[in-house]
MARLUMZA-947035 format. One record per atom (N, C-alpha, C, CB): x, y, z; residue number from 1; residue in one letter; atom name. Coordinates in nm, 3 decimals, decimal comma, padded with zeros to 5 digits. Glycine has a CB too. Example, Ala and Ser with C-alpha at 12.3 -4.5 7.8 and 13.67 -1.06 7.14 Angstrom:
BEGIN
u v w i aa at
01,319 -00,569 00,780 1 A N
01,230 -00,450 00,780 1 A CA
01,320 -00,330 00,780 1 A C
01,131 -00,447 00,905 1 A CB
01,285 -00,225 00,708 2 S N
01,367 -00,106 00,714 2 S CA
01,290 00,003 00,787 2 S C
01,408 -00,060 00,572 2 S CB
This chain:
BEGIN
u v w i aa at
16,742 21,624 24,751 1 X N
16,858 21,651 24,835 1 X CA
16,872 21,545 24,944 1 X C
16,849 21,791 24,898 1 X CB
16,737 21,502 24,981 2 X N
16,728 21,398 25,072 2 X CA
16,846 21,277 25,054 2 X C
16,584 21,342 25,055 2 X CB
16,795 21,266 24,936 3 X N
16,867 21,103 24,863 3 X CA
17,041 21,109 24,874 3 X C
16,822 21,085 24,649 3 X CB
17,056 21,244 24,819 4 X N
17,155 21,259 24,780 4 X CA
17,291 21,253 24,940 4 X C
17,126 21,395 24,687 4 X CB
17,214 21,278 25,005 5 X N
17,279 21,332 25,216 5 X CA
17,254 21,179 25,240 5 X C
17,134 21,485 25,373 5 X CB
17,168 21,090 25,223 6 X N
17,174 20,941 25,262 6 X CA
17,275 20,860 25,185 6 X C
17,038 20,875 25,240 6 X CB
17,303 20,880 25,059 7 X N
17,417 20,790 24,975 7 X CA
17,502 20,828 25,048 7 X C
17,456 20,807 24,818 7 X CB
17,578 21,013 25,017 8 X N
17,676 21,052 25,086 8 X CA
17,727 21,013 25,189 8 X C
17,666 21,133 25,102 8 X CB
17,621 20,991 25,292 9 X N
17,632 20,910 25,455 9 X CA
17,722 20,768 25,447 9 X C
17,452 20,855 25,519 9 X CB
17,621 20,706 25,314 10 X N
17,661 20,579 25,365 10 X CA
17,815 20,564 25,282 10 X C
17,535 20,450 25,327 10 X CB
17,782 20,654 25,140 11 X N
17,951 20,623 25,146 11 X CA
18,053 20,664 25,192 11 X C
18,003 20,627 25,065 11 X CB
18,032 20,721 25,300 12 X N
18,129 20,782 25,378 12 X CA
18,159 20,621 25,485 12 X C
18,056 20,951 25,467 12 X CB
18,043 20,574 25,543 13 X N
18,041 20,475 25,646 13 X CA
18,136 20,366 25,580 13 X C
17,886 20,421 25,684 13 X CB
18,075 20,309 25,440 14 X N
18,125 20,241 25,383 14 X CA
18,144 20,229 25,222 14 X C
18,084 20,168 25,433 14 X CB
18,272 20,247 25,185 15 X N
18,324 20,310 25,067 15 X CA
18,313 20,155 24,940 15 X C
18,512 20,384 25,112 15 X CB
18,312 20,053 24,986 16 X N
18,310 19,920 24,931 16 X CA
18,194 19,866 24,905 16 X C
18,370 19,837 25,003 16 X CB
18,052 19,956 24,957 17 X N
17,939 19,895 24,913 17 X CA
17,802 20,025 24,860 17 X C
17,897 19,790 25,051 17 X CB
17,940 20,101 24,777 18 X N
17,838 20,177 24,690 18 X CA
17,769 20,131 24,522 18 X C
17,917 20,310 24,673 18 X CB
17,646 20,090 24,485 19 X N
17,606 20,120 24,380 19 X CA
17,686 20,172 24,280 19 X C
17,525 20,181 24,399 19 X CB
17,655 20,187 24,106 20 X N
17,717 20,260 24,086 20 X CA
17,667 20,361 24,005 20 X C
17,801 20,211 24,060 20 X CB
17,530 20,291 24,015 21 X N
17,436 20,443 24,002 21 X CA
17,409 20,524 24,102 21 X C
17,303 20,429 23,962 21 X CB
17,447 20,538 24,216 22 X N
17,489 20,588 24,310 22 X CA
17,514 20,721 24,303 22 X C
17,574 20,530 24,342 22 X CB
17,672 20,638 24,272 23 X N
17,780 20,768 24,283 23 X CA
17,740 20,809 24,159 23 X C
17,960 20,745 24,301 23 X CB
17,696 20,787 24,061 24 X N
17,659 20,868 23,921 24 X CA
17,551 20,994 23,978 24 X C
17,566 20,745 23,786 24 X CB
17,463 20,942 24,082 25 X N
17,404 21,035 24,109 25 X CA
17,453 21,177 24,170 25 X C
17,335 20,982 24,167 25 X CB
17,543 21,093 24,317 26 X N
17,665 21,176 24,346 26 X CA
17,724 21,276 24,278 26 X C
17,752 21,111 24,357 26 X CB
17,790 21,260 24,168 27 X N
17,870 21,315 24,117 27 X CA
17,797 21,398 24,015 27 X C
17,962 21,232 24,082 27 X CB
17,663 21,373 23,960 28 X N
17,616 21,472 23,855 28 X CA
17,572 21,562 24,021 28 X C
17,460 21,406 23,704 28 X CB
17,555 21,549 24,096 29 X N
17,478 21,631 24,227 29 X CA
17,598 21,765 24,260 29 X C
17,456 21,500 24,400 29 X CB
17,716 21,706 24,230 30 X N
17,856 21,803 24,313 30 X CA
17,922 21,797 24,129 30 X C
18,001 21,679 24,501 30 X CB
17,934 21,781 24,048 31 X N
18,000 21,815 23,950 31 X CA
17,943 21,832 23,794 31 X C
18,089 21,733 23,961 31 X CB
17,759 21,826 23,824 32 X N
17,740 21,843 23,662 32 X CA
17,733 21,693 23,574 32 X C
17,882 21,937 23,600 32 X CB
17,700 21,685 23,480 33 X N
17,648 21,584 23,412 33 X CA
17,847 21,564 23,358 33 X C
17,487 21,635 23,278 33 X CB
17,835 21,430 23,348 34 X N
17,980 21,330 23,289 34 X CA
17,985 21,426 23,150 34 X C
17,946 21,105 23,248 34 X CB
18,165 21,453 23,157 35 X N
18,194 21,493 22,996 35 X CA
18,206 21,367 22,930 35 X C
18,337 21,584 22,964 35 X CB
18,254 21,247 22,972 36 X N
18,269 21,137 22,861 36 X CA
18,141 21,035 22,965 36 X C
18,480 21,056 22,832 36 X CB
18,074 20,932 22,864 37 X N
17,962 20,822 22,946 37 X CA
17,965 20,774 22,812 37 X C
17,788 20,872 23,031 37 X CB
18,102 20,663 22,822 38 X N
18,094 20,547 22,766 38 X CA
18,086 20,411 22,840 38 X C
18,186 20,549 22,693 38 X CB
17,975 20,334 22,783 39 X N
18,004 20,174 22,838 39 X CA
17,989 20,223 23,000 39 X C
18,196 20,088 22,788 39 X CB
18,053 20,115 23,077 40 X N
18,063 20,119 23,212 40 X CA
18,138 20,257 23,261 40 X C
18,136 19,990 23,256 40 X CB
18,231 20,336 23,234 41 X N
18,290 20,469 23,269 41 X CA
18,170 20,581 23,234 41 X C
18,437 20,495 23,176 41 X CB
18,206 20,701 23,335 42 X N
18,190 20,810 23,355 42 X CA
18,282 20,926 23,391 42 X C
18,120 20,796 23,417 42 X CB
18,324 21,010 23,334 43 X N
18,440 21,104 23,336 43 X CA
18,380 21,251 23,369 43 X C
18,522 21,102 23,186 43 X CB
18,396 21,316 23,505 44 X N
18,335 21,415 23,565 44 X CA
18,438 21,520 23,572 44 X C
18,279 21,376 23,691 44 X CB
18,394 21,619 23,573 45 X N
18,520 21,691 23,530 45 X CA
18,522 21,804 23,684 45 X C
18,498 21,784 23,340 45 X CB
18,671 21,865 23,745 46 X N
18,600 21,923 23,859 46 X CA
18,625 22,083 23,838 46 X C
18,659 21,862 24,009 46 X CB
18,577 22,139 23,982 47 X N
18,503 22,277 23,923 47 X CA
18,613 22,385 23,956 47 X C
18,338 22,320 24,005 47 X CB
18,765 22,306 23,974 48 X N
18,815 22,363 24,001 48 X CA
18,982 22,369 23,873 48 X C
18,797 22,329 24,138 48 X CB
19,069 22,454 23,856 49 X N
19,171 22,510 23,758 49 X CA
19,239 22,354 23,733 49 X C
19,288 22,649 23,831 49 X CB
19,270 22,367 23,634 50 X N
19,396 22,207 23,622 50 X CA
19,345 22,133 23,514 50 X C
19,399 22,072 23,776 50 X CB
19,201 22,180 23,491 51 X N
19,116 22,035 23,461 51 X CA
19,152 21,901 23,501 51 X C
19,105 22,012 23,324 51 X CB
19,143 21,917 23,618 52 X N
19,122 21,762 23,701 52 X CA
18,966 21,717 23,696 52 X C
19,167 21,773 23,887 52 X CB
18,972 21,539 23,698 53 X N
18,840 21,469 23,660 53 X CA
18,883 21,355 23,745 53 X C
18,802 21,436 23,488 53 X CB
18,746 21,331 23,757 54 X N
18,697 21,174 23,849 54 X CA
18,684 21,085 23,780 54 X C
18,566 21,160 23,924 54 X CB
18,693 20,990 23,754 55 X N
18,649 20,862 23,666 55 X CA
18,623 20,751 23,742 55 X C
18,751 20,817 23,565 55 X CB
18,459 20,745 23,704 56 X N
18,403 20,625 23,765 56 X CA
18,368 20,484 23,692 56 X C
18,287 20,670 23,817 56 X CB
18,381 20,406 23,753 57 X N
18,382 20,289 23,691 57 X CA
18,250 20,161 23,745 57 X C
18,537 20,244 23,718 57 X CB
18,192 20,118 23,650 58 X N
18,091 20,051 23,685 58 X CA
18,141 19,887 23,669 58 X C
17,967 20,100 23,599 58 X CB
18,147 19,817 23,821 59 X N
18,189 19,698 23,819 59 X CA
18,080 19,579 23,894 59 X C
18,324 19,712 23,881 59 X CB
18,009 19,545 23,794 60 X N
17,921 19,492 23,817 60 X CA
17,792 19,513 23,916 60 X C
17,974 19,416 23,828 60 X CB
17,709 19,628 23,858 61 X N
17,668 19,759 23,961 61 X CA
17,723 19,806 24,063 61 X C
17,565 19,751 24,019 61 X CB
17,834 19,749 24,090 62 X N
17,916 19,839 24,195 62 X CA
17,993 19,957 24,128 62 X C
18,028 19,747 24,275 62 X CB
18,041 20,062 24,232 63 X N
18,145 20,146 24,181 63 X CA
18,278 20,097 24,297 63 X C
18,090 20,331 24,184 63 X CB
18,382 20,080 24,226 64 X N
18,507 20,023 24,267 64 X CA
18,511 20,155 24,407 64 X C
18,653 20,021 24,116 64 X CB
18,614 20,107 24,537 65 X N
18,648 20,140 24,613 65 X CA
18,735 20,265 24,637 65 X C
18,671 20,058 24,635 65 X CB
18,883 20,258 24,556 66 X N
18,926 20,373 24,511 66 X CA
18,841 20,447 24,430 66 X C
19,032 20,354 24,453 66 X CB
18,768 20,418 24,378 67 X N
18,698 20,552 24,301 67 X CA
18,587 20,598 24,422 67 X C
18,603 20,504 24,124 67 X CB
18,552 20,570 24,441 68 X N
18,477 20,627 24,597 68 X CA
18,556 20,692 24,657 68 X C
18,432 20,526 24,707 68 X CB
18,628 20,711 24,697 69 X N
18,730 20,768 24,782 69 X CA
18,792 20,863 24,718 69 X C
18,822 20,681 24,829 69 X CB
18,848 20,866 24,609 70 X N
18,850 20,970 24,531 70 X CA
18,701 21,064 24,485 70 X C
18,917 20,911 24,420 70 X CB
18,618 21,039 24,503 71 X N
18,476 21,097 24,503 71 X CA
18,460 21,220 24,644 71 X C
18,358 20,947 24,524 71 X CB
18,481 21,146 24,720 72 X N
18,453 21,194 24,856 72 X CA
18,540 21,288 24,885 72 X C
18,456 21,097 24,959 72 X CB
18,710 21,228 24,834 73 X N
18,774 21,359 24,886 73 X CA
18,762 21,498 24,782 73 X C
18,938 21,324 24,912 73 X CB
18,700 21,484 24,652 74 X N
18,672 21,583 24,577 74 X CA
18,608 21,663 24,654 74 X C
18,613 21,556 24,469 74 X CB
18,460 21,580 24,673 75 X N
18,377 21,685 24,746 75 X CA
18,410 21,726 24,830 75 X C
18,279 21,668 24,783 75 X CB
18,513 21,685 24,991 76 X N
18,559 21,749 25,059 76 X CA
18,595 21,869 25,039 76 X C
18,621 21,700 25,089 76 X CB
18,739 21,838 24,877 77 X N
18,790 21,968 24,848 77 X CA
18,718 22,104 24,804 77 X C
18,868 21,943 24,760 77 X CB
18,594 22,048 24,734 78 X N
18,524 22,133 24,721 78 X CA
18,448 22,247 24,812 78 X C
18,472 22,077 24,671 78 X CB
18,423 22,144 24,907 79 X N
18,340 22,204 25,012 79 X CA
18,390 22,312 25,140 79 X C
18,287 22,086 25,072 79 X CB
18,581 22,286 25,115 80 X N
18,664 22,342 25,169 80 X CA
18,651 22,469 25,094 80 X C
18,782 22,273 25,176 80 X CB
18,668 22,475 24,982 81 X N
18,666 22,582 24,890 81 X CA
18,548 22,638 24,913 81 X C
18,684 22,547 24,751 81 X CB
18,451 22,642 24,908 82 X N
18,358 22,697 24,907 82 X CA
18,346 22,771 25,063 82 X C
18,261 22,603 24,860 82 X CB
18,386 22,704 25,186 83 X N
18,399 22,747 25,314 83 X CA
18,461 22,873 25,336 83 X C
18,461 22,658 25,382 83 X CB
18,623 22,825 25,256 84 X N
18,711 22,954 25,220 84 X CA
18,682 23,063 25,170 84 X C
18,792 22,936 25,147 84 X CB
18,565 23,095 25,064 85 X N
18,512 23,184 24,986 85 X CA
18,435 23,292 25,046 85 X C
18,443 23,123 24,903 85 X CB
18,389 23,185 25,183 86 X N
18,274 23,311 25,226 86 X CA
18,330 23,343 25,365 86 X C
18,084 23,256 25,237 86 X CB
């Protein structure tokens, strides 16, 4: 959990210098293992109605910028949801 609250940190600080095993970690941490992991993509699916998904992209061990950001505000949404619940 440690690991996982230090990435989070930093990609919050800075969204342009995440890994992109990283956010793979990220995202199996808040959404479960990738429904599609082909090649450089990862397709996460979220835990909420619509079937809406994240798709991450591996660009030269980086993960691209917009996809970070779309990461983060998932988990936000999530975390809103979950606030709401209880």
């Amino acid at each position: 959990m440690k690991d996982i609250e230090i990435i989070w940190k930093r990609m919050n600080r800075n969204p342009g210098n995440v890994r992109f095993r990283e956010i793979c970690k990220i995202c199996e941490y808040y959404f479960g293992p990738p429904r599609i992991k082909k090649g450089s993509h990862r397709v996460y699916k979220m835990p909420w109605p619509g079937d809406p998904r994240v798709n991450i992209q591996n660009f030269k061990g980086m993960a691209k910028i917009y996809q970070v950001k779309q990461v983060l505000k998932a988990i936000e949404k999530m975390e809103n949801r979950n606030d709401s619940e209880e």
